[in-house]
C-alpha positions, 0 to 999 in steps of 0.5 A: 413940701410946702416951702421946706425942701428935703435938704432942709429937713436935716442937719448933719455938720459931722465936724463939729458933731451936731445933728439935728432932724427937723420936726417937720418930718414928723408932721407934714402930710406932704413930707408923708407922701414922698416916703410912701413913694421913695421910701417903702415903694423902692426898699424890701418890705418884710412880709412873713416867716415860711413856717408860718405857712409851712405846708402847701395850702397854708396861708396868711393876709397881711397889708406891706407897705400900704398894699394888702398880701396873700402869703400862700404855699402852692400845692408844689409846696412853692411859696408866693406873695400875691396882690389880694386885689381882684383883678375883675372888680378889685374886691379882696379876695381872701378875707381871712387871717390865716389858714390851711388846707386851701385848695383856692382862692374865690372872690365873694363878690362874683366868684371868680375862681383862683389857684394857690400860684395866683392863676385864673381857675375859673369864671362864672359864665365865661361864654358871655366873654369875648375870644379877646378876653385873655384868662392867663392875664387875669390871675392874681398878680405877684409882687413885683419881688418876692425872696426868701432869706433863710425863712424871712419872707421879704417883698418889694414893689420896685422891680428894679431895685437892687437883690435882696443880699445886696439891699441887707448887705453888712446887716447879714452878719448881724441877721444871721446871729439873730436866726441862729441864736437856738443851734436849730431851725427858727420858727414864728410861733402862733399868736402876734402882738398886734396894736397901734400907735397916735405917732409918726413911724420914724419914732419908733425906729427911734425908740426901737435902737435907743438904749439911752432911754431904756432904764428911764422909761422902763424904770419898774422894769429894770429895777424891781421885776428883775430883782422881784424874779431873782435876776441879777439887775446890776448890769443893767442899773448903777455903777456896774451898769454895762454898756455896748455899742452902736453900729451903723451898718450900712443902707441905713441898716444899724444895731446895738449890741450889748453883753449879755445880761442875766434875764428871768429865763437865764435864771430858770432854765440854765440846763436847757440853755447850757445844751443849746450853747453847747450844739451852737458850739458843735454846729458853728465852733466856740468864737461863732458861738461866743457871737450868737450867744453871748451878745443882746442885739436890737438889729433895725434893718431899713426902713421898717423892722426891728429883731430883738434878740432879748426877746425873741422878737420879729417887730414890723410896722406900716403908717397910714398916716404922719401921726398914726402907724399900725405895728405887728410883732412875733416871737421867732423860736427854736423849732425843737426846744422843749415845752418848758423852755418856750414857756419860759419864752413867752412869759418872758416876751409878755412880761415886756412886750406884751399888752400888759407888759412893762416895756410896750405900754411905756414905748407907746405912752412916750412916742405918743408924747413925742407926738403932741409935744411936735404941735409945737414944731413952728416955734421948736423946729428941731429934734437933736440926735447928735449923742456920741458924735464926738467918739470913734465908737459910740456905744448902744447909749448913743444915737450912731444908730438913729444917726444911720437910719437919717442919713438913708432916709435924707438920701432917698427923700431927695431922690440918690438912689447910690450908697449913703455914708451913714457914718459919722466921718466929715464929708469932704466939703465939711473938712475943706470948710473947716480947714 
């Protein structure tokens, strides 16, 4: 890496409360090159939600981590996450975005033939191959890890990493109140945010758990459309501003949870939602259903996707370069709930998130800012993350969460594989220093 050595790239002093990122990491192509290989080619990568192919011959192309996918639905209704990869030439073999009905696979190129599991099902002029050809080793290859965690779809290509359970670890509890939050199951709706960003893909993790900058930024937001749509703004602005903590949570793994606040949707269909919380009640008991509904979250599971409970929100994103990411969001929503209320849902998801919304276009204009200002990394070397150090419980303006996902990825940039304290507590070696 050009001199500069992982260890070199963060500044962690827990004692004195000071941590620090070196630009570099946001940057340097080489920096680029071991996170491809020691961060998204050893960590679960999520792939998709099974309601999005919810009946045999459903299916849908995505590219994880750097590698394009078929997530398909067998004729057994078995799902399976193949390598979209000929193995005779290479080519892609299904080209396309989504679907249904399909009953194979065919390469455009020589029309090599496969079935919904990935297996061989036939070849142009087979007689013209030797009895060596082994057509049970010519199918479409699997992932090397493909698991299923309550619908979420997760995908990895070290074979031996540790299980997914494992890998989300304390982050479950948190996973859990996101999917269960509609007392029903939770479904990707159709339709996707997909859009790019001239930035490195640590800021938007950055961004994506970064309450302090939220009324800042999305100042219109916050301050006129709440109170234009007749929400009550006070908890999020001025002197009854509520604020809720940071959690890291392990693995790299952190959210910031909030009170709940008044949103557009809360003040339109209040029926509706009183008969939601009601079945979360009956389904899960009254402190269950106190912690699904009554809190916000921004949940980041390491190292590449972000739930968003305020908006429903399923956020994953993949760079192809240290300054270029290509970023694809979904809305999860209860499967039953009536069509009024996911209207509601989408006005709100777009009224923020959207294209033309108020939240997006600012995140992208002020990562993308961050970026240019990094030209300047020689004679600024450092980012400072260090806001909250000093507190036993840093709340959802602080940077615990940033903090965490830093620590992980130090660790795997230099190569420890183990468990990583992403906490704020002094090191041992930092205590006897200071003593």
């Amino acid at each position: 890496m050009d001199q500069l050595q992982p260890q070199e790239l963060i500044i962690d002093d827990r004692e004195n409360g000071i941590f620090r990122v070196n630009r570099r990491a946001f940057t340097d192509p080489a920096i680029f090159e071991v996170e491809k290989r020691e961060v998204f080619d050893r960590s679960w990568l999520y792939a998709g939600h099974t309601s999005e192919i919810a009946k045999p011959g459903d299916f849908i192309t995505r590219r994880v981590g750097g590698r394009p996918l078929i997530l398909v639905r067998d004729r057994a209704g078995q799902p399976h996450a193949l390598l979209n990869s000929c193995p005779h030439r290479g080519n892609i073999v299904c080209r396309e975005r989504a679907g249904s009905g399909a009953q194979n696979f065919v390469c455009f190129y020589h029309a090599w033939n496969f079935d919904l599991d990935g297996s061989l099902a036939g070849v142009p002029d087979e007689a013209s191959y030797t009895p060596a050809f082994d057509r049970g080793a010519m199918g479409l290859k699997p992932v090397p890890r493909f698991e299923n965690y309550k619908g979420m779809l997760f995908v990895n290509y070290d074979r031996d990493g540790e299980d997914l359970i494992a890998y989300l670890g304390n982050a479950r509890e948190y996973l859990d109140y996101m999917l269960d939050f509609g007392g029903d199951d939770v479904e990707v709706v159709p339709g996707s945010q997909a859009y790019s960003m001239k930035a490195n893909w640590k800021l938007l993790i950055e961004n994506s758990i970064d309450g302090y900058h939220a009324v800042p930024t999305h100042y219109r937001f916050f301050v006129q459309y709440l109170n234009d749509m007749g929400a009550d703004n006070s908890a999020w602005i001025g002197q009854r501003r509520q604020f809720g903590i940071g959690l890291a949570l392990g693995g790299g793994h952190s959210v910031i949870e909030n009170p709940q606040r008044r949103t557009p949707v809360m003040s339109t269909a209040e029926d509706e939602l009183a008969q939601i919380r009601a079945r979360l009640v009956e389904r899960y008991g009254a402190e269950r259903a106190h912690r699904i509904a009554d809190f916000t979250r921004n949940l980041f599971i390491f190292p590449n996707l972000i739930l968003i409970s305020n908006w429903h929100t399923i956020r994953t994103w993949y760079p192809l370069a240290p300054d270029y990411i290509e970023i694809d969001a979904w809305a999860a929503l209860p499967r039953d709930e009536s069509p009024e209320l996911r209207q509601k849902r989408y006005e709100n998801f777009i009224s923020f998130l959207g294209p033309a919304g108020f939240g997006t276009p600012d995140d992208v204009s002020g990562l993308e800012g961050c970026q240019r200002g990094f030209a300047t990394c020689r004679e600024l070397e450092w980012s400072d993350i260090s806001r909250g150090m000093g507190k036993e419980q840093p709340s959802s303006q602080d940077e615990l969460q940033m903090r965490a996902f830093w620590r992980r990825w130090n660790a795997l940039m230099r190569g420890e594989r183990g468990p990583t304290d992403c906490s704020d507590r002094p090191h041992a070696a930092q205590r006897a220093a200071a003593e």
